[in-house]
VEXMARTOR-312708 format. One record per residue: residue in three letters; x, y, z of N, C-alpha, C in turn. Coordinates in Angstrom, 1 decimal, padded with zeros to 4 digits. Layout:
PT   fivex     n_xx     n_yy     n_zz    ca_xx    ca_yy    ca_zz     c_xx     c_yy     c_zz
PT     ALA        X        Y        Z        X        Y        Z        X        Y        Z
...
***
This chain:
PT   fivex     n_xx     n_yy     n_zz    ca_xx    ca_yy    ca_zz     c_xx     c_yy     c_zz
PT     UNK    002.2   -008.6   -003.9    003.2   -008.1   -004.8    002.5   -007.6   -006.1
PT     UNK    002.8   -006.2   -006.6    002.1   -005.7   -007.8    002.4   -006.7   -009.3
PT     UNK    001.3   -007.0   -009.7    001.4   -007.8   -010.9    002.6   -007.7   -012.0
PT     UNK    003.2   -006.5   -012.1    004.4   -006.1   -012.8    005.2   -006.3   -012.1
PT     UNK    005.5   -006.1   -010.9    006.5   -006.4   -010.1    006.6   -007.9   -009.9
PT     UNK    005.5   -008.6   -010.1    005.9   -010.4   -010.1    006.3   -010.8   -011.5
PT     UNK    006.0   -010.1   -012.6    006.5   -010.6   -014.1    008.2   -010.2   -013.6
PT     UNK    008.6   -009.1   -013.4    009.9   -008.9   -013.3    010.7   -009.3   -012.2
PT     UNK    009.9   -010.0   -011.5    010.8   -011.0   -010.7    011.2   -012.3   -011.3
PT     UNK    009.9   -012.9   -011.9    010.2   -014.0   -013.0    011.1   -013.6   -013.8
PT     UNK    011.5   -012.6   -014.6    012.7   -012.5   -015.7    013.5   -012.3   -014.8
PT     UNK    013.7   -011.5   -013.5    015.0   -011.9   -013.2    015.6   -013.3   -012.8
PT     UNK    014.7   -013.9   -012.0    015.2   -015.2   -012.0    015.5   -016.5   -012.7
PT     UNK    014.7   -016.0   -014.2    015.0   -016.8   -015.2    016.5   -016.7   -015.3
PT     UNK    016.8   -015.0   -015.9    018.6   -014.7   -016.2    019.5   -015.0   -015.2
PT     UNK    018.9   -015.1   -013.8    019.5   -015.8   -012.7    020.1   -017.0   -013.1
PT     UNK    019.0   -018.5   -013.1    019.5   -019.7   -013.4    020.6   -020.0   -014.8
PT     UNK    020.3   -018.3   -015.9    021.3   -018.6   -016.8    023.1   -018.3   -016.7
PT     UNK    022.9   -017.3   -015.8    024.2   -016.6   -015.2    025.2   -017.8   -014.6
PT     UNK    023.7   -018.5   -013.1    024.7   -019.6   -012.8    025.1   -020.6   -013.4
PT     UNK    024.2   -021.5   -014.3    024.5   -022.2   -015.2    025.9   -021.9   -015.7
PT     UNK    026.2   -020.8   -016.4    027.2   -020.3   -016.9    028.9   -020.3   -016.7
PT     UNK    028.2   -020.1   -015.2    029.4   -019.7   -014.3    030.1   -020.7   -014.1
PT     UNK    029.7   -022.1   -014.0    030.4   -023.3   -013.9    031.1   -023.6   -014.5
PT     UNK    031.2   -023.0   -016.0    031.6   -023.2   -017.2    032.6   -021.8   -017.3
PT     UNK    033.2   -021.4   -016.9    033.7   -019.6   -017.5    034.5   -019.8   -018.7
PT     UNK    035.3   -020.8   -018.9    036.8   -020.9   -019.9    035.3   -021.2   -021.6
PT     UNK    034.1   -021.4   -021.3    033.7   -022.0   -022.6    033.4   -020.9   -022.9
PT     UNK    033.3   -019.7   -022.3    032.3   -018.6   -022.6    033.3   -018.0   -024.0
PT     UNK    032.4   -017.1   -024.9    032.7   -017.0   -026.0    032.6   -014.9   -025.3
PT     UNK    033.8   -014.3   -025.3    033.7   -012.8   -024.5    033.9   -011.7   -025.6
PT     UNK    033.7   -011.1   -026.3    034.3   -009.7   -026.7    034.1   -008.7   -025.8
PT     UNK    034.8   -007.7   -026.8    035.4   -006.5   -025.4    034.7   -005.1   -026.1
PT     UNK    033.2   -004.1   -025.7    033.3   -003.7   -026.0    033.8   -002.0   -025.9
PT     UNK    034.4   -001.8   -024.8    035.4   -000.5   -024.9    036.4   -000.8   -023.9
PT     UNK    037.6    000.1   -023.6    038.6   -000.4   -022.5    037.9   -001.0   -021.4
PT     UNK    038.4   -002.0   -021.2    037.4   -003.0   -019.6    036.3   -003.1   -019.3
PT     UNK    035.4   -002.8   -020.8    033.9   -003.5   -020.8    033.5   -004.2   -021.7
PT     UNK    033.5   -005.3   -020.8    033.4   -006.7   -021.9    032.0   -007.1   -021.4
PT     UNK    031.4   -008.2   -022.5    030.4   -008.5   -023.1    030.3   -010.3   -023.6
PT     UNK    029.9   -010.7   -022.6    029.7   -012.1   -022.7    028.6   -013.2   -023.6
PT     UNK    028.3   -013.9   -024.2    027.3   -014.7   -024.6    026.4   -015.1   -023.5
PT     UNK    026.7   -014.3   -021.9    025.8   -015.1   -021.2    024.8   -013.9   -020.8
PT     UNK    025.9   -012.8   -021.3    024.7   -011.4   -021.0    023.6   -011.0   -022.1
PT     UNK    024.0   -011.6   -023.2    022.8   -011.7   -024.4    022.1   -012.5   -023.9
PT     UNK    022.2   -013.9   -023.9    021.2   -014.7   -023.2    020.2   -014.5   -022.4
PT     UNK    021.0   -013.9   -021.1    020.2   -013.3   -020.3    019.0   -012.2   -020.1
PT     UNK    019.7   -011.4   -021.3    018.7   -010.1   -021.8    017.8   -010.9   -022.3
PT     UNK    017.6   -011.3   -023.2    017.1   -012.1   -023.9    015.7   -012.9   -023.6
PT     UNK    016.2   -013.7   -022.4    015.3   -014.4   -021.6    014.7   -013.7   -020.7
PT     UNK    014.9   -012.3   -020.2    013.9   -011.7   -019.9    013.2   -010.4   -020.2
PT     UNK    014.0   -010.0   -022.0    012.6   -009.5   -022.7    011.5   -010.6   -023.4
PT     UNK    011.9   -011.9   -023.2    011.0   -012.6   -024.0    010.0   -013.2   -022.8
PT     UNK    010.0   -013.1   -021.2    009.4   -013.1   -020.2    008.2   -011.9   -020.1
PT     UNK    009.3   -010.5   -019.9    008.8   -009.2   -020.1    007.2   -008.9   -021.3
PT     UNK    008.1   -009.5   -022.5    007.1   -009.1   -023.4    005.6   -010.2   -023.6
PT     UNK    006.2   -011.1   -023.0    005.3   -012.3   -022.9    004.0   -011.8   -022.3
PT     UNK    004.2   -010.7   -021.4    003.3   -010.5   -020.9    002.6   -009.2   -021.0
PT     UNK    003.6   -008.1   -021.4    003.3   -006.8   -021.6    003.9   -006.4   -023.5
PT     UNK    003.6   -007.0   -023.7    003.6   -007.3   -025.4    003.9   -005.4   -026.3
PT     UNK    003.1   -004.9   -025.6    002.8   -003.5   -025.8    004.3   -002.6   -025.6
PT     UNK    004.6   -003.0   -024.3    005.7   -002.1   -023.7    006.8   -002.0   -024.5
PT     UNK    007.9   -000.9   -023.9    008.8   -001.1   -024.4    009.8   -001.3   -023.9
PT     UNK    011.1   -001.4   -024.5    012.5   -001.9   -023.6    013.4   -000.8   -023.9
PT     UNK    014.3   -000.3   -022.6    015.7    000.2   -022.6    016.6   -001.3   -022.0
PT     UNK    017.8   -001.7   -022.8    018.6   -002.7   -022.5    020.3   -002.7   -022.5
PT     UNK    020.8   -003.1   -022.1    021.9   -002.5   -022.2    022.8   -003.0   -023.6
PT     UNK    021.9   -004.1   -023.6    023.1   -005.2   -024.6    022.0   -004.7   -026.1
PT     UNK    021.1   -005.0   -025.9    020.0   -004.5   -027.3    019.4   -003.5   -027.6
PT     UNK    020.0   -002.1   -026.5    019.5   -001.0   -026.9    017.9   -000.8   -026.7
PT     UNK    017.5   -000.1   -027.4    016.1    000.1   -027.7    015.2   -000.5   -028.3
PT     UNK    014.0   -001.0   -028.1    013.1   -001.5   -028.2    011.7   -001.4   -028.2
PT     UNK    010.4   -001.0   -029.6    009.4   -000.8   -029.3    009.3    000.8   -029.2
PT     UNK    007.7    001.5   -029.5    007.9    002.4   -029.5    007.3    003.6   -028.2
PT     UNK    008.7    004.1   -028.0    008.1    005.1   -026.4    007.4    006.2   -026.4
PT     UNK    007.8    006.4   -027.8    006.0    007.4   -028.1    004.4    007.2   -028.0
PT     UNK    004.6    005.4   -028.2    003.2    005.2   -028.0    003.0    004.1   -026.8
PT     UNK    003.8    004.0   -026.6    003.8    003.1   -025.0    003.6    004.4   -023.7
PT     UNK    003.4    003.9   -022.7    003.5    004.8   -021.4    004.9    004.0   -020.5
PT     UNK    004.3    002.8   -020.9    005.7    002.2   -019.8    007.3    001.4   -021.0
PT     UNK    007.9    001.3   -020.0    009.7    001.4   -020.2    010.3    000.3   -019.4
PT     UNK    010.6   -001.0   -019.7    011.6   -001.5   -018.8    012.6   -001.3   -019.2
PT     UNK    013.9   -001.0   -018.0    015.1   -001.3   -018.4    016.0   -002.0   -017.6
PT     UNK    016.9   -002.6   -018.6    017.4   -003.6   -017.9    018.9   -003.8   -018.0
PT     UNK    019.4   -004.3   -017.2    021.0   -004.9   -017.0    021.1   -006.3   -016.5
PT     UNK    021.1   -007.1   -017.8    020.7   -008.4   -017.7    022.2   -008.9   -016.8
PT     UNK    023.1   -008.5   -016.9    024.4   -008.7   -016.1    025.2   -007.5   -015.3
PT     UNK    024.9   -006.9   -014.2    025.6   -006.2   -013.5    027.2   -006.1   -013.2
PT     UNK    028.2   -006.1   -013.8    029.3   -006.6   -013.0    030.0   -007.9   -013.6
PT     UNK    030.0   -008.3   -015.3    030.5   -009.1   -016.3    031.8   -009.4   -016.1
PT     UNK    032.7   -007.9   -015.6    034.1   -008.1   -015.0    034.0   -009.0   -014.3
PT     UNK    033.2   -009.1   -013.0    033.2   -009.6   -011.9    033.0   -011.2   -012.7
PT     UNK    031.8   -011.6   -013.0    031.4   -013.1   -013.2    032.7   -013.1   -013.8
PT     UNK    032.9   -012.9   -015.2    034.3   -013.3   -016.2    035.2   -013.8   -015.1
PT     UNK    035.7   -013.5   -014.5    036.4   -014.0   -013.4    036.1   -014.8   -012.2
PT     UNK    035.1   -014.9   -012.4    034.7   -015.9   -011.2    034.2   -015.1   -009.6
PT     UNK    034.4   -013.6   -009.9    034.5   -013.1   -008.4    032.5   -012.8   -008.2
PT     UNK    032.6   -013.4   -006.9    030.8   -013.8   -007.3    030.0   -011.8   -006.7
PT     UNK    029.9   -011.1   -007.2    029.7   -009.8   -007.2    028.9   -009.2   -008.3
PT     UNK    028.0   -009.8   -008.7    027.5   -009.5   -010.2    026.1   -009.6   -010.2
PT     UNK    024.7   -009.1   -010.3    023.3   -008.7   -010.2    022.6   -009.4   -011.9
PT     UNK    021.6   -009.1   -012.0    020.5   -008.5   -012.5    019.7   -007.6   -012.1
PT     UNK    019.7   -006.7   -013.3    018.9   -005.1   -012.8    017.6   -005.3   -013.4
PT     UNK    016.6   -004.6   -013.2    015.4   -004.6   -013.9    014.0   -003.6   -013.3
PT     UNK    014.1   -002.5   -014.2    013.0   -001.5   -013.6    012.0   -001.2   -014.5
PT     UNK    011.0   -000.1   -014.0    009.9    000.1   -014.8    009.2    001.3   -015.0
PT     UNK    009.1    002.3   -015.8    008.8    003.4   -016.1    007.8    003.5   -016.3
PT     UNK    006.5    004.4   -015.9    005.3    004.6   -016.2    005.2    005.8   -016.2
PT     UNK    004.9    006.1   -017.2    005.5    007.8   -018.0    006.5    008.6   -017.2
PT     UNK    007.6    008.0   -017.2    008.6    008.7   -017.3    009.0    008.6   -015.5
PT     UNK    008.2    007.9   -014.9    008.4    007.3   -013.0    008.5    006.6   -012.9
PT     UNK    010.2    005.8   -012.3    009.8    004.7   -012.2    009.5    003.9   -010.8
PT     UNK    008.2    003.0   -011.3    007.1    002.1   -010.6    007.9    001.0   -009.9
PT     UNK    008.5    000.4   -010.5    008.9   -001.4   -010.0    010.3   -001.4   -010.5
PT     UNK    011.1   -002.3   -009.5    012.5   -002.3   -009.2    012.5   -004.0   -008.7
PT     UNK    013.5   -004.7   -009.6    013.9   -005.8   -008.7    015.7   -005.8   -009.1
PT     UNK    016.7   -006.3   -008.2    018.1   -006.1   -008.4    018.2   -007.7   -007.5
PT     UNK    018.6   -008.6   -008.5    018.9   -009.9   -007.9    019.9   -010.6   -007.9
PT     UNK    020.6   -011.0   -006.9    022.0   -011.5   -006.6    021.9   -013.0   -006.8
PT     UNK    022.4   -013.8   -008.0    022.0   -014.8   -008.3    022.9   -015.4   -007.1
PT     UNK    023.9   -015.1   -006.6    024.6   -016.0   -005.9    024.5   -016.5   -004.4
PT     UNK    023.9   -015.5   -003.8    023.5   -015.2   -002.6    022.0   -015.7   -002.3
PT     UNK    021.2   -015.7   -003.9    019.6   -015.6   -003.4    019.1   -014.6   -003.0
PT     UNK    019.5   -013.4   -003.3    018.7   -012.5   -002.4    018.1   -011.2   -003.9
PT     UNK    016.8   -011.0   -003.4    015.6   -010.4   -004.0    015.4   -009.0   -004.0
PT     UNK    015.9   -008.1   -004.4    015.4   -007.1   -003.9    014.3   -006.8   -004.3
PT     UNK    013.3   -005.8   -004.2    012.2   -005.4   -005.0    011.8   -004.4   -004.2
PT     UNK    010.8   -003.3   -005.0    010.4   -002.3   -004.8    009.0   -001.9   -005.8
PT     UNK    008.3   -001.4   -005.2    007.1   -001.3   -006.2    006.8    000.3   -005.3
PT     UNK    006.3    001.6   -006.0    006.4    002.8   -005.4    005.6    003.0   -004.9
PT     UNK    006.0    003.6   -003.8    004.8    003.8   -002.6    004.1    002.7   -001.6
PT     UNK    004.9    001.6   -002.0    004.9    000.0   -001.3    006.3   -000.1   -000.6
PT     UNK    006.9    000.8   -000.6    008.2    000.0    000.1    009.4   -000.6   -000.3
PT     UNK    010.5   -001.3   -000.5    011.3   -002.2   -000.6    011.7   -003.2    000.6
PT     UNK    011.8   -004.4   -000.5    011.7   -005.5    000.4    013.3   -006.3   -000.1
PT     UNK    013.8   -007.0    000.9    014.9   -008.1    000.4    013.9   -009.5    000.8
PT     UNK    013.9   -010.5   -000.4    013.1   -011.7   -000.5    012.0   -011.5    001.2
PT     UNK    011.4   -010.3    000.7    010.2   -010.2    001.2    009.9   -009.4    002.7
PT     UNK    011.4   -009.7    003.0    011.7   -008.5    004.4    011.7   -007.0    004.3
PT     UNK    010.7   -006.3    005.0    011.0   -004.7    004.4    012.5   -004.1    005.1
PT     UNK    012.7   -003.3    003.9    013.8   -002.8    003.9    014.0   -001.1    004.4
PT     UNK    014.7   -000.7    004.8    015.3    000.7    005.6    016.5    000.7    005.8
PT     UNK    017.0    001.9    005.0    018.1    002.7    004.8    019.0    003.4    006.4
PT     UNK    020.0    002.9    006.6    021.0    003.2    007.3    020.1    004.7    008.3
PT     UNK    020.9    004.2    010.0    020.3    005.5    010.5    021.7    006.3    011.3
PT     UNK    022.2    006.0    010.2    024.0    006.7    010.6    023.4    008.2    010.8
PT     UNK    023.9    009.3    011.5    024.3    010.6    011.0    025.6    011.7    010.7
PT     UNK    026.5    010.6    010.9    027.8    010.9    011.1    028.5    010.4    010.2
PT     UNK    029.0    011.2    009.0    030.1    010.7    008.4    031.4    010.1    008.3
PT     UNK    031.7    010.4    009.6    032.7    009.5    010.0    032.6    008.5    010.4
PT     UNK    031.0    007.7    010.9    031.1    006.5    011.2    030.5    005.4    010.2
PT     UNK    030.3    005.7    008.7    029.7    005.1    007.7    030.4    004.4    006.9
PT     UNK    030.1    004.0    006.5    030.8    002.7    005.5    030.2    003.2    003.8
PT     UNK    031.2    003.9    003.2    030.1    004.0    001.9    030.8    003.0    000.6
PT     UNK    030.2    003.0   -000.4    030.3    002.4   -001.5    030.7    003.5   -002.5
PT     UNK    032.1    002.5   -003.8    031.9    004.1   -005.0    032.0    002.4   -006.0
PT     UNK    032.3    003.4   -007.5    032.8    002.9   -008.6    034.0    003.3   -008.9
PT     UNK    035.0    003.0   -009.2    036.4    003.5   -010.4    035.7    003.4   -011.4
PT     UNK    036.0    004.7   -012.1    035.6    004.9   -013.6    036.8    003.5   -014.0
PT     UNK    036.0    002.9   -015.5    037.1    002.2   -015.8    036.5    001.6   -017.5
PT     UNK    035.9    002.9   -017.9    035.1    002.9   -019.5    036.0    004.3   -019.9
PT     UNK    035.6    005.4   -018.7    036.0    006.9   -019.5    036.7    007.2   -018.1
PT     UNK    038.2    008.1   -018.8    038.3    008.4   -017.5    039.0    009.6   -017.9
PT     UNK    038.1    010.6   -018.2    037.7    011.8   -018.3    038.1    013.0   -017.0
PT     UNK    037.1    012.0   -016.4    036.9    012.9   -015.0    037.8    012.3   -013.9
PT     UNK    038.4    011.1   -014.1    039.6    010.8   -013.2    040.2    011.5   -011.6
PT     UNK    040.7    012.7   -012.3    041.2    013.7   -011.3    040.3    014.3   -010.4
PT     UNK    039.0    014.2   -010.9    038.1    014.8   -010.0    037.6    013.5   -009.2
PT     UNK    037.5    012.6   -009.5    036.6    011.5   -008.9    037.7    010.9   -007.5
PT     UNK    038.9    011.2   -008.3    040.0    010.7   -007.1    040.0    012.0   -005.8
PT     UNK    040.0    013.3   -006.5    039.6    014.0   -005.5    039.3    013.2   -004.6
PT     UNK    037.5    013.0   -005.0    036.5    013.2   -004.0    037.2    011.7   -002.7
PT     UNK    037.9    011.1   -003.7    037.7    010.0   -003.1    038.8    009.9   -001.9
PT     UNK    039.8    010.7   -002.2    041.5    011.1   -001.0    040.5    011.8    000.1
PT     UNK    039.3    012.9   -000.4    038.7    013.8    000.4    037.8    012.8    001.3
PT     UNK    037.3    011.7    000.7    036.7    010.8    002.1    036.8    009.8    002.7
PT     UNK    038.2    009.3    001.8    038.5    008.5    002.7    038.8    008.2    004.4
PT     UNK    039.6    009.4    004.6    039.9    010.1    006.1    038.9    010.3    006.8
PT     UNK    037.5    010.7    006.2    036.4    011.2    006.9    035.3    010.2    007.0
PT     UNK    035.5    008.8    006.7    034.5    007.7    007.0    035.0    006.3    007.6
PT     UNK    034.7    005.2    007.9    035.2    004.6    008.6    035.2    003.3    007.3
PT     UNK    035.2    003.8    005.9    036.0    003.2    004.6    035.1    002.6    003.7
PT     UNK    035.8    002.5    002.3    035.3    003.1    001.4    034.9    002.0    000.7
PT     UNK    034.3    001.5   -000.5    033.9   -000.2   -000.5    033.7   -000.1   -002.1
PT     UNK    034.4   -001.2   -002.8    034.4   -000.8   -004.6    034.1   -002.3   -005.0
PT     UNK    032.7   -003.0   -004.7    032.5   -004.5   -005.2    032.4   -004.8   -006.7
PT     UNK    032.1   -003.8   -007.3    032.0   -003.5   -008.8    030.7   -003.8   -009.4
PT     UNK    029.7   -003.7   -008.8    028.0   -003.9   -009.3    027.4   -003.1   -008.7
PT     UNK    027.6   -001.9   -009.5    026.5   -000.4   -009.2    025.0   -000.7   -008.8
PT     UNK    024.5   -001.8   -009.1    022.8   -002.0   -008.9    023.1   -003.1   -007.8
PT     UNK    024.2   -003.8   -007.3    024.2   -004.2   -005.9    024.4   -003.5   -005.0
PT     UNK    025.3   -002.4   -005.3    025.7   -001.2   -004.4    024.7   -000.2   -004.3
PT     UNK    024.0    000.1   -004.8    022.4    000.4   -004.5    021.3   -000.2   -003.8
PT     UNK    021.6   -001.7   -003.9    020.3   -002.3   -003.2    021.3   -002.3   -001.8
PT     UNK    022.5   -002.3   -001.7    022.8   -002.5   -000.2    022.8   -001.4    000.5
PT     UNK    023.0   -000.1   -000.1    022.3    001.1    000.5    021.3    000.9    001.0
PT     UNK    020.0    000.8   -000.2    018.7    000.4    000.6    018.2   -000.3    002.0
PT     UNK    019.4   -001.2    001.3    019.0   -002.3    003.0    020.0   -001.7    004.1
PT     UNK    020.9   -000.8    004.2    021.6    000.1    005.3    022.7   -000.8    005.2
PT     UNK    023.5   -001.7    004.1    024.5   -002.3    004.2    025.7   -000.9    004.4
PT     UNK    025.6   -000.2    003.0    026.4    001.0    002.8    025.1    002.1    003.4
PT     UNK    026.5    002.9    004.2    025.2    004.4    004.6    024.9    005.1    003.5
PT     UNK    025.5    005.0    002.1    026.0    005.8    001.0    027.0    005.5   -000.1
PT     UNK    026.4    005.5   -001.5    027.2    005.6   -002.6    027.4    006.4   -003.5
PT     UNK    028.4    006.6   -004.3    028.7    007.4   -005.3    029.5    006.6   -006.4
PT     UNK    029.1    007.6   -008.0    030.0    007.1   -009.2    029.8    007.9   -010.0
PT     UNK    030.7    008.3   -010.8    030.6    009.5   -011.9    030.6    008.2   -013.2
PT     UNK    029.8    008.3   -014.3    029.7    007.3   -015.8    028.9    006.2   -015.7
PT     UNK    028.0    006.2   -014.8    026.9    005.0   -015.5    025.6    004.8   -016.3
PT     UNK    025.2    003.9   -016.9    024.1    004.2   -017.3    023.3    004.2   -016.8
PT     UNK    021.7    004.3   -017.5    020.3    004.1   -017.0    020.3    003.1   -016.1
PT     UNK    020.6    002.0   -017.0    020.4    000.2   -016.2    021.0    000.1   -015.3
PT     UNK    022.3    000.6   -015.1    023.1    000.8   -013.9    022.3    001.1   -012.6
PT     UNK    021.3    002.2   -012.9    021.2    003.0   -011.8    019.4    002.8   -011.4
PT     UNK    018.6    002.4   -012.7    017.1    002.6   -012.6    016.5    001.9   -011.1
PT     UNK    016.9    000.8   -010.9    016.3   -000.4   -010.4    016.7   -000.2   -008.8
PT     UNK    018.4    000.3   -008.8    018.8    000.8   -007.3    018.0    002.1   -007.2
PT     UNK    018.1    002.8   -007.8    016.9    004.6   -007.2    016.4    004.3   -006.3
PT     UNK    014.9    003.3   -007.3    013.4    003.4   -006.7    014.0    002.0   -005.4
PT     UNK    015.0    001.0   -005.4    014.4    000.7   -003.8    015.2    001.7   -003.1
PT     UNK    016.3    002.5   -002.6    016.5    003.4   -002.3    015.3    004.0   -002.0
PT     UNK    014.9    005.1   -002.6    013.6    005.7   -002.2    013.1    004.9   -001.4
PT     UNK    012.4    003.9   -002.2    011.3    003.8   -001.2    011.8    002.5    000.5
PT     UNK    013.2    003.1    000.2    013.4    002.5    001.2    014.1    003.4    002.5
PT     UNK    013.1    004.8    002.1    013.6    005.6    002.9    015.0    007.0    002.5
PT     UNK    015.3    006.3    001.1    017.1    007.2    001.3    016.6    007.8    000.1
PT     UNK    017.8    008.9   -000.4    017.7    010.2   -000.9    019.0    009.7   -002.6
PT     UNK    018.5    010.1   -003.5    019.2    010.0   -004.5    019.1    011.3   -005.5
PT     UNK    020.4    011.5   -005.8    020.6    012.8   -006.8    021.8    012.4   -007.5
PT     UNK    022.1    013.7   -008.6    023.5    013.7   -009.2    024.5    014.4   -008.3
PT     UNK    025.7    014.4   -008.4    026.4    014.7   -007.7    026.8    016.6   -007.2
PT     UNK    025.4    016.9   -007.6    024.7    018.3   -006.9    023.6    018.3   -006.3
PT     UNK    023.1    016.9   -006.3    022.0    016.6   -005.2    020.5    016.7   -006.0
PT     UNK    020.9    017.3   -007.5    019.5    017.2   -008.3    019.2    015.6   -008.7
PT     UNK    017.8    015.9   -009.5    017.2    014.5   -009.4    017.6    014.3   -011.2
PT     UNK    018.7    014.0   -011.6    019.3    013.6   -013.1    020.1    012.8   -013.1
PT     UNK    020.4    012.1   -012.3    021.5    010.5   -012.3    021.2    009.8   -013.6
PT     UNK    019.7    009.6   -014.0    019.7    008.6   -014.9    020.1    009.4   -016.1
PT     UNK    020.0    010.6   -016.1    020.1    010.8   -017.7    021.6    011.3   -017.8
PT     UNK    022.4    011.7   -016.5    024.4    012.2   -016.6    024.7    011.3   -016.6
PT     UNK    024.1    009.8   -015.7    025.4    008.6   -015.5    025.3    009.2   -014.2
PT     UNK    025.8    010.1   -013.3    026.2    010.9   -012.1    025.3    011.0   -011.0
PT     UNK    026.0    009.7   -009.8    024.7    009.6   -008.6    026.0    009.9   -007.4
PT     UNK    025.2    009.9   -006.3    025.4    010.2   -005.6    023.6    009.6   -004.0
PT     UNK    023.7    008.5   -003.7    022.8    008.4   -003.1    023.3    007.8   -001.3
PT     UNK    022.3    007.8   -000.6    022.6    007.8    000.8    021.4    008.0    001.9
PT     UNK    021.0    007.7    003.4    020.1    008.0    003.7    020.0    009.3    004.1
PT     UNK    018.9    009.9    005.0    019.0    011.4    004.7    020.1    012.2    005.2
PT     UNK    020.5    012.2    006.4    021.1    012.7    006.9    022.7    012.6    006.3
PT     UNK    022.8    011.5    005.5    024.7    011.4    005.4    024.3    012.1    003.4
PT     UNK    023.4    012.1    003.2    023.5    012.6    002.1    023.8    013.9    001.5
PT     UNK    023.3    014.8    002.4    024.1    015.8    002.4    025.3    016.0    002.7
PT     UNK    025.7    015.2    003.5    027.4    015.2    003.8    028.5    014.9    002.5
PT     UNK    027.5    013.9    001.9    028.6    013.6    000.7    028.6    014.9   -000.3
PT     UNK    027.2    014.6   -000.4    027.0    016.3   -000.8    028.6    017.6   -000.7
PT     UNK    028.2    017.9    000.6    029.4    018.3    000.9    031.1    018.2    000.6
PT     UNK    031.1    017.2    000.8    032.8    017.1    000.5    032.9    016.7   -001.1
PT     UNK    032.1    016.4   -001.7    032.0    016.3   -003.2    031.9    018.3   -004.1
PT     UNK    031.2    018.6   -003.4    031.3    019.7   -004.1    032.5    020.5   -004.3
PT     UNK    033.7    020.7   -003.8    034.8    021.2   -004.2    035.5    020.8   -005.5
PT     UNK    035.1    019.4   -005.7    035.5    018.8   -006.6    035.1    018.4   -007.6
PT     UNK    034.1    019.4   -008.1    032.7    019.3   -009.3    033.9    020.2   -010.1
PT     UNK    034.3    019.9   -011.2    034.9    020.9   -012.0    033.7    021.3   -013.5
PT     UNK    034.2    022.4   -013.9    033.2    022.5   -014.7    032.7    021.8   -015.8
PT     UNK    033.8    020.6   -016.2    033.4    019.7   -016.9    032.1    018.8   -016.3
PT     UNK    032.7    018.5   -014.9    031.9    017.6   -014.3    030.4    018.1   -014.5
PT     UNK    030.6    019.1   -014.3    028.9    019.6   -013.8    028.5    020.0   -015.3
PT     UNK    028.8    020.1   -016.5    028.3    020.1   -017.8    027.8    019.1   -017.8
PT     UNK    028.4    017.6   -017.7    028.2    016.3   -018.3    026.7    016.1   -017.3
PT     UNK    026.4    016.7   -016.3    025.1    016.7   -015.7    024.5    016.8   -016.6
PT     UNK    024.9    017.9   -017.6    023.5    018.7   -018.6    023.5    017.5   -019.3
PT     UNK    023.9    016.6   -019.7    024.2    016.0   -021.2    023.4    014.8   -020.7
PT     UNK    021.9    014.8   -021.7    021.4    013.7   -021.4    021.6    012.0   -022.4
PT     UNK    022.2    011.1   -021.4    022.8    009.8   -021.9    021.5    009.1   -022.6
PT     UNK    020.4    009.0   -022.7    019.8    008.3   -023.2    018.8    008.4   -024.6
***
């Protein structure tokens, strides 16, 4: 395992043990709410927390993109970038419904290198390091060998911060339901990415997420064989929010039936870089 890639396994596991810890307890947790239906817990600071002070422990130099602390250190004079989503899916824990990650990836001028997405509930590891492959707790990983749309199981998100694009997203979503064998909304964009990788889902999509959302699922994607774009198949997910990923063959498909339903809004907010 690449040296970076085992520090960012340790910080995820650290926020791991703090998540479950946590979870035993939900009624003590102390929650604010920071926009309609995105709330923010004392267990997601924590967690950030304990794995930039892992992170930096060791790469002291680097810098951080985070979701709960923003920016960190300076990216002008750094090469590398972690970013992170110390809680995937807050809705989900808040409630008890066990569906919720740690994200954590790694930028080296502007590529990113190292990916782990870990499911404190399950135990299970993803990781990725570029041009190594992706592994689940050490098993290599490969992306769905569906080619048929109709016989795939894909993953989306409900917008449920901005819902802007509403009408279009529901589009897409009437337009495929009919045309796959159904449709799957667990609510942790960086779990719904690593199970693409591993061929759980043949294919996902979501219009509004962030960087941390999406960095950590890409690269094992990739390198676990599958194709990731915005929802015109270019390579700018991380900077619209707007993915659309899958293995090769069904990715163009989604491709397909998503395109009628790009309105011109939609496809502006491609240009508008979130970060």
């Amino acid at each position: 395992m690449h040296p970076m890639l085992t520090i960012a396994v340790k910080a995820a596991r650290r926020a791991g043990n703090i998540i479950t810890q946590a979870s035993q307890n939900l009624d003590l947790l102390t929650v604010s709410k920071k926009t309609h239906s995105d709330f923010v817990s004392e267990v997601d600071g924590a967690a950030e927390e304990a794995i930039i002070k892992v992170l930096l422990s060791a790469y002291p130099d680097h810098s951080i993109l985070a979701e709960e602390s923003g920016r960190q250190g300076d990216t002008e004079k750094s090469e590398y970038q972690w970013i992170i989503d110390p809680l995937d899916g807050t809705t989900n824990f808040l409630h008890g419904f066990p569906k919720y990650s740690v994200s954590i990836a790694l930028k080296h001028k502007g590529v990113l290198t190292q990916a782990v997405v870990y499911d404190p509930n399950l135990n299970e590891l993803f990781t990725a390091t570029r041009g190594a492959g992706a592994y689940l707790n050490n098993q290599r990983l490969r992306v769905s060998k569906r080619t048929r749309l109709a016989d795939c199981l894909i993953g989306t998100g409900l917008p449920f911060r901005d819902f802007t694009h509403m009408d279009a997203y529901l589009a897409m979503l009437v337009d495929l339901i009919p045309r796959t064998v159904g449709i799957r909304r667990p609510g942790s964009a960086a779990l719904d990415l690593a199970y693409v990788a591993a061929g759980r889902y043949d294919g996902f999509w979501e219009i509004g997420l962030a960087p941390w959302d999406m960095a950590a699922g890409c690269l094992l994607i990739t390198e676990a064989g599958g194709l990731v774009g915005d929802l015109e198949g270019n390579n700018t997910q991380l900077e619209s929010g707007q993915i659309v990923a899958a293995n090769p063959k069904i990715f163009a498909q989604l491709l397909q039936v998503i395109a009628p339903h790009l309105t011109p809004e939609l496809i502006e907010a491609q240009r508008i870089t979130k970060t």
